[in-house]
N, C-alpha and C positions, 0 to 999 in steps of 0.2 A: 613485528606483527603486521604493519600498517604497509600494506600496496601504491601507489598513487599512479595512474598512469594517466596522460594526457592524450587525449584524441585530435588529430586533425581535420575539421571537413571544409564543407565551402559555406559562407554566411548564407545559404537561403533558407527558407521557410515556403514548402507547398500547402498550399492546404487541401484537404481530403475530404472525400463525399464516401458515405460507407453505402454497402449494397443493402436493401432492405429485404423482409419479408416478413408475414401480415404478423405474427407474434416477437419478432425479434429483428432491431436493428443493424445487428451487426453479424447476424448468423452467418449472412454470404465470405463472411473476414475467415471461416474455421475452415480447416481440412473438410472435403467432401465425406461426407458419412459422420460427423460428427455431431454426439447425439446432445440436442438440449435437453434439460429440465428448467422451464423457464417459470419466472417470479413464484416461486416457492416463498410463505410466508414463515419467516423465521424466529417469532416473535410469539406467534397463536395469537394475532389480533389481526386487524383490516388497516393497518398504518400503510402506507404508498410506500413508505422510506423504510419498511420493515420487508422487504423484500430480496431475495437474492437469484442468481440463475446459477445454473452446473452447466460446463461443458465438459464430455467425455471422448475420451479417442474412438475412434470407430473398431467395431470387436474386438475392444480391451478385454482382456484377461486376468485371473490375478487384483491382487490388491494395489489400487493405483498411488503414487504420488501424489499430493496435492498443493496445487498455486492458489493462497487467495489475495483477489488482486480488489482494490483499494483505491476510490476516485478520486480524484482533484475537484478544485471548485473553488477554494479562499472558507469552506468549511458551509457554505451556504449558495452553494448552486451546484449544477451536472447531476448526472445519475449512473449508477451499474455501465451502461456503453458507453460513457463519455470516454476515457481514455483508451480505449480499446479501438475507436476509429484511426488515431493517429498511429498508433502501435502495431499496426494488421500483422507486419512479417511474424515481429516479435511474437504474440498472442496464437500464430498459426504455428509458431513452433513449438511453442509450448506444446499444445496438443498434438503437433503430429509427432515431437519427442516421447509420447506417452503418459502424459501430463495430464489429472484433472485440473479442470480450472472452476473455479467459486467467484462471480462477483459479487458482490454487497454493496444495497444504498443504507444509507443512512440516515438520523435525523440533521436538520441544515441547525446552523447556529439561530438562524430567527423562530427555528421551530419549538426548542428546549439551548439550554446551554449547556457545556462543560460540566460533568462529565457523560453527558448523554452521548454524543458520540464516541469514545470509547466504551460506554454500556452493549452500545449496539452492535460494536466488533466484535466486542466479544461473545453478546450472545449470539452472532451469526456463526462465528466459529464454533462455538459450544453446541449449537446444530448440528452442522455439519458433521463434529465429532463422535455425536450420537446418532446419530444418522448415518455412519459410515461404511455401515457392513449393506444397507440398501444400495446406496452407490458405489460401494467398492472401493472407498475408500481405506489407505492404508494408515490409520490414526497416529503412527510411529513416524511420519513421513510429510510434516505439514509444513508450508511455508509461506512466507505472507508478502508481496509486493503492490507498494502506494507510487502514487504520483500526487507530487503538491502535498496540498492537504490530509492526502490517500498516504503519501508519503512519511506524513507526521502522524499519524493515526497506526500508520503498519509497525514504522517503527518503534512508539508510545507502546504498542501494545508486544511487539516481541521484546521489549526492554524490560517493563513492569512485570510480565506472566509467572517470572518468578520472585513477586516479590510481595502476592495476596494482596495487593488494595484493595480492601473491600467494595472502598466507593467506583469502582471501574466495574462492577458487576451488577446486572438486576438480582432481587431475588431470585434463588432458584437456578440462578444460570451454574451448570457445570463450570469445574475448572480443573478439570482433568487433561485437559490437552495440553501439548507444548510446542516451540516451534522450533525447527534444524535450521532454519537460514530465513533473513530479509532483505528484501529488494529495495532498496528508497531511491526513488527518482524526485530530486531537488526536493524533497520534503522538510520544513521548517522542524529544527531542532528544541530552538531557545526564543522563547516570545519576546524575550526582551531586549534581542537584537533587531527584532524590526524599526524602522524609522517613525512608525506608525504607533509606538508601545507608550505613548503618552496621550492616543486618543482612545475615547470609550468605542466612537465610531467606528474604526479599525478593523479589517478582518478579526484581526487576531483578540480585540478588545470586543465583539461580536461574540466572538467563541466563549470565552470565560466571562462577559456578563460585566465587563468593568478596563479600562484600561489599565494594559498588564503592570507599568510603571508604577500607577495607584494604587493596584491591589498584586505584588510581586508573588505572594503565597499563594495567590491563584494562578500566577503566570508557570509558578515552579510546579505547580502541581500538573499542569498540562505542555510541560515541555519533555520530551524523551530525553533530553543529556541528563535527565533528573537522576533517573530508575539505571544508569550503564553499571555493570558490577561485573565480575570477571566470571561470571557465568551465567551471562548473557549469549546467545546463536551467531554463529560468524556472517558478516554484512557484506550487501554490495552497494554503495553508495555511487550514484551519477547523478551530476550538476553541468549546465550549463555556465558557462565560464562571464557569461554574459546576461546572466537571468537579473531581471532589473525588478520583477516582483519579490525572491526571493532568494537574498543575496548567497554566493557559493559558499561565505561564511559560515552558513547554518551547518553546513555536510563539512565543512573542514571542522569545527567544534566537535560535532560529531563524533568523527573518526578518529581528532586525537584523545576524547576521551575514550573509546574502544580501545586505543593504542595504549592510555597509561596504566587500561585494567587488563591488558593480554588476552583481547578478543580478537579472533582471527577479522578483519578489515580491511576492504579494498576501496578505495576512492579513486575514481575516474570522473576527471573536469573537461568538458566537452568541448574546445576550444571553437569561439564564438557564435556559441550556442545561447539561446536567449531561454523564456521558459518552460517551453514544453515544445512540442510538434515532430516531425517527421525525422528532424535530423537526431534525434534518441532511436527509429529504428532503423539504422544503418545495419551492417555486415558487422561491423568492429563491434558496435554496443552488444548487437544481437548477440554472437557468437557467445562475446563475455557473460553473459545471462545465463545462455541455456548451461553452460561448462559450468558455470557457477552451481546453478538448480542442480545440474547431474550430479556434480560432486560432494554438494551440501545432504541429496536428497537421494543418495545410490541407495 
């Protein structure tokens, strides 16, 4: 079941300034003609982190695909265009493949804790889902891709969807949706692999309110290899080989627990790739994404 393919590029790291304009930072990154719906409130309150954007192909037709895409941070910084500046090829193929795209912020770990961000994916998808015939979306056809934290959030939440945790839901939020396929870019699996899982201080001791070591039942309950069952959505897992925030360890766990429950899983390690930036949208990663999405999401 399990794929592994290893990437070769060259060790650098650019960093990237995105194009701006006056309601959206990253809009200049889309296909030309590509229509925003920008910070829609998906919660029915005035929360900053309760907000998400739509991007649409330009005179799409038809009920579309849809990508929602999931930020990085350590669980308590970035917002909705953080990862999408690095990402530009990527994120423009998406849509010009005919892809809606969904971002969502979220609440940060100093804001609420564990499980408020998983609360909050889900009631943005639970949106989106009902909201779907406004935008054209194809509610049969949903898929979810994180980076980092976006990454353990995407995943956490295409893992558990079928397994009713109530505490991962606000009141009231649907849970009629499902999802065909996830993306996780180096997203943390297992809290209690990080080096850091003995301090309260710790990203990841930040997110669940306690360090994960001290409190493991809080750690298990917020880690995605928890929820893997063999009917779970097939994965595409990409790590840097060289990520020194969030070791490649988390995505190989990962994937052999997909592999012992017979969930279709691809792992690609990015060879000397560190944690995020530019060298994730190459030719080689890209390609494998969009073939992914079409195949998951025909």
């Amino acid at each position: 079941m399990k794929k592994i393919t290893i990437l070769f590029f060259l060790p650098f790291f650019i960093a990237v300034t995105c194009g701006f304009s006056q309601t959206n930072p990253v809009m200049d990154i889309f296909p030309q003609g590509t229509v925003l719906h920008g910070n829609i409130p998906y919660n029915d309150d005035s929360l900053q982190k309760h907000l998400l954007d739509i991007y649409l192909p330009a005179n799409a037709t038809g009920k579309l695909p849809l990508v929602i895409f999931v930020h990085g941070g350590g669980w308590l910084s970035n917002d909705k265009y953080a990862d999408i500046g690095y990402m530009k090829k990527t994120v423009a193929e998406i849509v010009s493949s005919g892809f809606a795209l969904a971002s969502i912020d979220y609440r940060f770990s100093t804001q609420a804790v564990f499980p408020a961000q998983i609360q909050d994916s889900n009631r943005a998808v639970s949106f989106l889902y009902d909201h779907a015939d406004k935008y054209g979306f194809d509610t049969n056809r949903f898929a979810l891709m994180g980076f980092s934290a976006g990454g353990h959030l995407a995943s956490l939440q295409g893992l558990s969807n079928n397994d009713n945790v109530n505490s991962f839901y606000m009141t009231g939020t649907s849970k009629s949706f499902s999802f065909k396929a996830v993306v996780d870019f180096y997203g943390p699996a297992e809290l209690i692999l990080f080096p850091g899982a003995d301090n309260a201080k710790s990203p990841e001791g930040q997110l669940i309110g306690a360090a994960p070591l001290a409190r493991p039942d809080l750690a298990k309950a917020a880690s995605p290899v928890t929820y893997v069952d063999k009917n779970d959505p097939p994965f595409l897992i990409i790590h840097g080989e060289k990520d020194d925030l969030v070791s490649p360890r988390h995505s190989q766990l990962l994937s052999a627990w997909l592999t012992t429950q017979g969930v279709e899983n691809e792992l690609i390690i990015v060879k000397d790739a560190p944690h995020f930036g530019e060298m994730f949208d190459t030719d080689e990663i890209r390609n494998k994404v969009i073939s992914f999405l079409k195949a998951q999401l025909k």
